[in-house]
C-alpha positions, 0 to 999 in steps of 0.5 A: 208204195205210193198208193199205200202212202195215199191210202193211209194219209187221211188216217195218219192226219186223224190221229196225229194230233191224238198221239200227240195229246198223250204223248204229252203227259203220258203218266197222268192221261190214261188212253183207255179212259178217253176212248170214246173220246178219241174214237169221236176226234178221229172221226171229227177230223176224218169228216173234216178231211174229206169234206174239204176235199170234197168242197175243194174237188182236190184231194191232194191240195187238202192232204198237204194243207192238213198234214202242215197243220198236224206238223205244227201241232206235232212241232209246237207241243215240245216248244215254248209259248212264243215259239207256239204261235211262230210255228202255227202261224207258219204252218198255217200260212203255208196251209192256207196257200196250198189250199188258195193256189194252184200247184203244179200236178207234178209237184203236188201228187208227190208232195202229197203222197210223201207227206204221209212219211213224216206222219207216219214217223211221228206216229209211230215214235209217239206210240213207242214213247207212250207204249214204253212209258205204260209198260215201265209203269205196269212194270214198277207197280207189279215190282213194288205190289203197290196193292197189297194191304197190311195185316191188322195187329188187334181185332178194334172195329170202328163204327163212325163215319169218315169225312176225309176232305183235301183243301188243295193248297191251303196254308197253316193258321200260323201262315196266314198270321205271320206271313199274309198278315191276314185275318182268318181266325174266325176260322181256326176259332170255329175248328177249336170250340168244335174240338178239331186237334190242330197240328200246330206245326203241320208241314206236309210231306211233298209240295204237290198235288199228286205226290202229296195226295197219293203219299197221303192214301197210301201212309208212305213215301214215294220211291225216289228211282222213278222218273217224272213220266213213269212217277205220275202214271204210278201216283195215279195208280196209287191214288186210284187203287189206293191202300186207304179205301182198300182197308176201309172197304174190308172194314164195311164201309161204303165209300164214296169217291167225289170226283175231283177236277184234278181227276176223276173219282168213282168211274161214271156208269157207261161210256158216254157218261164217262167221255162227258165227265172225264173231258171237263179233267182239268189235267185234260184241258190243260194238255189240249190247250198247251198243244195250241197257240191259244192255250190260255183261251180255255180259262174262261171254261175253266174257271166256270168249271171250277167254281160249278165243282167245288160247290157240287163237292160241297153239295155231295159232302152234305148229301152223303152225311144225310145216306144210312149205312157206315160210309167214308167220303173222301173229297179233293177240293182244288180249293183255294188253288187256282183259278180264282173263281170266288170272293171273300163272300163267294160271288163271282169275279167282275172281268176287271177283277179276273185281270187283275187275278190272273197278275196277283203276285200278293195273292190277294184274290188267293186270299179272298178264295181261301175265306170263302172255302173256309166258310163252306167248310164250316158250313159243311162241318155244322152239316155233316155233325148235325147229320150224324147218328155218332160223332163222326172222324172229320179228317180235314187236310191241306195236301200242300202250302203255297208259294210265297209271294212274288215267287214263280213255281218254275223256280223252285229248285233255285228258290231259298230254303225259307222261302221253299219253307212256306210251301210246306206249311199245311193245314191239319185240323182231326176231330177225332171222338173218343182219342185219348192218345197224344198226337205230335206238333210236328207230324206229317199227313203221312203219319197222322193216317198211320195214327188214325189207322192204328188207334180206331183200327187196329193196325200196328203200322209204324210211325215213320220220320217225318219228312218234307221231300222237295219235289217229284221232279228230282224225287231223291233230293230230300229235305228233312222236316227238321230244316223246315222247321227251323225256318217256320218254327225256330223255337220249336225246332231247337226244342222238338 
């Protein structure tokens, strides 16, 4: 038994820290699309422990200090950031006196070996956790036929381009005016002397990312039975295999897919472009960095990372409208949602200005980066229009608003309903040529692709009631667009 232990220890400390990275967000990290990526770690930490015993010219003494450091990421991933460093620092004492001192052959052969058991334990119930996770999301998505596309009602064909561009956690014109008090005018201005339909009172119909843009691509509402972990793995399946593109590619046109950093788009061409692209994943990073005591050091990487994006999405924007052929560009834009990484006027952040954003609870910096993608956005639209060969369809949307100010997320099922109120308040702005149909004041991105759908399209899809679901960790608690209005439009909201 010992030898087996022996054996397989060096493998178990290999990739205990790999299960530990998917088992902390099993839903939304797909293991198979970082294959190479774990096949490189592994080997990585499988080199790293057997040059160390090498060096030391003690296996035992490297399997014990090893197998500490991978009980503290094991430990710390479930635990708060204080607790994080408590338990590193501790296990990393202890690693570092198992490797400083000698121990006692009777106690270190044994100690050693039956390390392996708790590795092996943690192991084991991580890949059942992850396993039971994937299955109950393949389940859920068989069950619902989340593929399957709707019949169109008459045969409309449609010829123009589609520009379909996401600003992530952008606000309402009336939320810049009345709540920050802040002058982006010249911005609304422009989207009315081009002739963009503004949905005056859009409210968006979930508070976050992944709820709201795979409602979004697939015009319905989310199942409110699911829990957190399986809800993501299926919102990214639905984003991934969503209804939107399947019809629009029945239709003839080329769609192009740009990467967003939140997830990937179009897949890369092989595996070694795919594990470059997809480890810059924010939700990647992000794990990784949770996992450790030094979880906030990746947001130098981060922000350069980010502010590189956004301007190559801009970039992709403009390149596509210059392509032939009849094309859809659909682009998520994590803009002007954190990290800051632009001014007003688009220059990088001094490191006194970065301190000073990462504590801004006025969301002052927040602002600053909001008029800087509406100027690219302008920019892009005069770019786009100038490009086309017949007045395109510019959807322009914001998945969701923001919170308001001095507010902490975390406290979001506590927080007062005029203050949840403002988070729903998005952005709507629709160039649609040649639409002669009403449009309400009212109306949620979930039906606003509906309409679209219907109108150039063909399709008889039903207009469903407008509502603003709180949030995917407790799907079944709904809040009728109604409420919401009352407090971002009292007067509109007495008289629908």
């Amino acid at each position: 038994m010992r030898k087996i232990l022996s054996l397989i220890q060096p493998y178990l400390i290999a990739i205990t820290p790999l299960v530990m990275l998917f088992r902390n967000n099993p839903g939304e990290i797909f293991l198979f699309d970082f294959s190479l990526l774990l096949a490189l770690l592994a080997i990585l930490i499988f080199s790293v422990f057997y040059a160390i015993s090498k060096w030391l010219k003690d296996y035992e003494k490297t399997s014990i200090a090893l197998s500490l450091m991978c009980f503290s990421l094991s430990i710390s991933a479930e635990l708060p950031s204080l607790s994080k460093v408590w338990i590193w620092s501790l296990c990393a004492s202890g690693a570092l006196i198992s490797l400083m001192f000698s121990i006692p052959s009777k106690w270190k052969r044994p100690l050693a070996c039956y390390l392996s058991v708790p590795l092996l334990i943690i192991v084991s119930y991580n890949l059942f956790e992850i396993g039971h996770i994937k299955k109950t999301i393949r389940n859920e998505i068989e069950q619902q036929k989340l593929v399957a596309l709707p019949n169109k009602l008459y045969p409309n064909t449609c010829s123009k381009d589609i520009y379909f561009i996401i600003l992530d956690e952008f606000i309402s014109e009336q939320a810049f005016k009345n709540y920050y008090h802040f002058d982006n005018s010249d911005f609304f201005s422009y989207l009315k002397e081009k002739d963009f339909h503004l949905i005056s009172s859009s409210t968006s119909n979930y508070p976050w990312t992944i709820t709201s843009i795979s409602s979004i691509l697939n015009f319905d509402y989310h199942s409110t039975e699911l829990s957190k972990n399986v809800f993501t793995g299926v919102a990214q399946f639905l984003i991934e295999q969503n209804k939107l593109f399947g019809i629009l590619k029945k239709e003839g046109y080329i769609v192009h897919h740009i990467p967003s950093i939140y997830w990937m788009g179009n897949s890369p061409q092989g595996p070694i472009s795919d594990c470059l692209s997809r480890t810059k994943s924010y939700g990647l990073i992000q794990t990784i960095s949770q996992s450790t005591p030094w979880k906030n050091s990746y947001r130098d990487y981060q922000r350069n990372a980010h502010r590189e994006h956004v301007l190559e999405q801009l970039d992709q924007l403009k390149k596509i409208a210059e392509q032939p052929g009849k094309k859809f560009a659909f682009a998520h834009i994590m803009c002007p949602h954190r990290p800051i990484a632009f001014t007003a006027n688009g220059s990088t952040l001094s490191e006194e200005e970065i301190l000073e954003a990462e504590k801004d609870t006025q969301h002052r910096f927040y602002l600053g980066q909001a008029k800087f993608i509406s100027n690219e956005i302008k920019k892009t639209i005069d770019h786009i229009l100038e490009h086309s060969s017949e007045p395109p369809l510019i959807i322009i949307l914001s998945d969701h608003g923001r919170f308001p100010i001095n507010c902490n997320p975390k406290g979001k099922a506590t927080l007062p309903l005029e203050e949840i109120a403002w988070r729903f308040s998005n952005l709507q702005a629709l160039y649609l040529p040649g639409f002669d149909s009403s449009l309400p004041d009212h109306i949620t991105p979930l039906n606003t692709i509906r309409i679209i759908l219907n109108y150039y399209f063909g399709y008889g899809l039903p207009i469903l009631d407008d509502e603003c679901c709180l949030h995917f960790l407790d799907l079944n608690q709904r809040i009728l667009s109604k409420l919401i209005l009352e407090q971002l439009h009292p007067r509109e909201a007495q008289h629908p």
